[in-house]
C-alpha positions as CSV (number, residue, x, y, z in Angstrom):
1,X,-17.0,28.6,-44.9
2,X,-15.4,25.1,-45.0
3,X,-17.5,24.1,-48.2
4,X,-15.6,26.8,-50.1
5,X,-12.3,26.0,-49.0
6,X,-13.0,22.5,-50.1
7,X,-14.6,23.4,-53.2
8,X,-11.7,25.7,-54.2
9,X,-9.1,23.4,-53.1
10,X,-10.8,20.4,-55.4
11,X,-10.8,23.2,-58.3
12,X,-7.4,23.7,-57.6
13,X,-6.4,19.6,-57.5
14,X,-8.0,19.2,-60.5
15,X,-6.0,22.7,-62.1
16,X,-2.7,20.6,-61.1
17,X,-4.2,17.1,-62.3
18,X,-4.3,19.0,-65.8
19,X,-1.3,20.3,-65.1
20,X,0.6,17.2,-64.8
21,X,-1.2,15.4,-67.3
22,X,-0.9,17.7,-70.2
23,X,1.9,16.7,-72.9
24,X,3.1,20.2,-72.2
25,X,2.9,20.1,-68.6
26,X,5.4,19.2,-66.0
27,X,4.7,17.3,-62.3
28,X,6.6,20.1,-60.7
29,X,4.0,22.6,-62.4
30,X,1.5,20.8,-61.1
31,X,2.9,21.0,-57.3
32,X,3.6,24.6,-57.7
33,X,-0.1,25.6,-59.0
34,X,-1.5,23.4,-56.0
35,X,0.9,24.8,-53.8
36,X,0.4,28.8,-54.9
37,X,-2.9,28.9,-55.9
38,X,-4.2,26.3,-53.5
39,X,-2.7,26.0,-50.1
40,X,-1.3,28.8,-49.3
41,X,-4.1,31.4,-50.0
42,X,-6.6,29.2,-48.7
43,X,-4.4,28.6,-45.5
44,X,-4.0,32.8,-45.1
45,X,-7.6,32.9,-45.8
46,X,-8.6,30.2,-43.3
47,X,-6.2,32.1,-40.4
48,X,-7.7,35.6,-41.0
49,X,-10.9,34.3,-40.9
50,X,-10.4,32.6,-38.0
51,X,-9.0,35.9,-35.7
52,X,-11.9,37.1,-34.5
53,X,-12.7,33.8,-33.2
54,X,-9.3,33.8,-31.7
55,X,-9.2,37.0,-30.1
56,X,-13.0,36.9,-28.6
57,X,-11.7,33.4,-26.4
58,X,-8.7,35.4,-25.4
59,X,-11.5,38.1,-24.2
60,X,-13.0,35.7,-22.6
61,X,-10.3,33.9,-20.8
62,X,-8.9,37.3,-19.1
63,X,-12.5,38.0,-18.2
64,X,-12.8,34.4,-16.6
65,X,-9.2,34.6,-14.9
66,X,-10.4,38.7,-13.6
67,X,-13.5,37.2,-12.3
68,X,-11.9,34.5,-10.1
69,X,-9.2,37.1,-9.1
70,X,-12.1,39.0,-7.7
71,X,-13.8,36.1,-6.2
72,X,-10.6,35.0,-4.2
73,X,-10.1,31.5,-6.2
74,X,-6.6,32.6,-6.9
75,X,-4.4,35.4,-5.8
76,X,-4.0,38.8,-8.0
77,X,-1.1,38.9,-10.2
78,X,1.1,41.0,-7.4
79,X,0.2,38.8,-4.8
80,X,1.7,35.4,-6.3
81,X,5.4,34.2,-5.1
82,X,6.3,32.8,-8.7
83,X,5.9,36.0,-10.0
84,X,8.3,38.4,-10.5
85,X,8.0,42.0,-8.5
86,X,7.6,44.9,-10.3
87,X,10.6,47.0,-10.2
88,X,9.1,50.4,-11.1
């Protein structure tokens, strides 16, 4: 996944090279092409790509934390004193 991003991102560099260097061209152009049709959609496409990944540790964090709950390691949430009671 990571060779595409930094293929598309070197397509992109060299879009905003051409850009800049064109007798038409501007610099600010060339940061606004790198900018919208480099980093931002790679950086949206890199973060959804990434959730799954995120939410399967967070899975498996509560599943660790339940287990030692049950094992006795550390209290259950309604047993600590630095929590909160529940007032319902």
């Amino acid at each position: 996944m990571y060779l595409v991003v930094i293929a598309w991102l070197y397509v992109v560099l060299m879009m905003s090279v051409a850009e800049a260097t064109n007798t038409t061209g501007t610099l600010l152009g060339a940061i606004i092409t790198f900018f919208l049709y480099g980093l931002g959609p790679v950086a949206l496409v890199v973060y959804l790509m990434g959730a799954p990944a995120r939410s399967k540790a967070i899975k498996k964090r509560n599943a660790e934390e339940r287990a030692r709950e049950m094992a006795g390691e550390i209290p259950a949430p309604e047993a600590r004193p630095d929590m909160p009671a529940d007032k319902s």
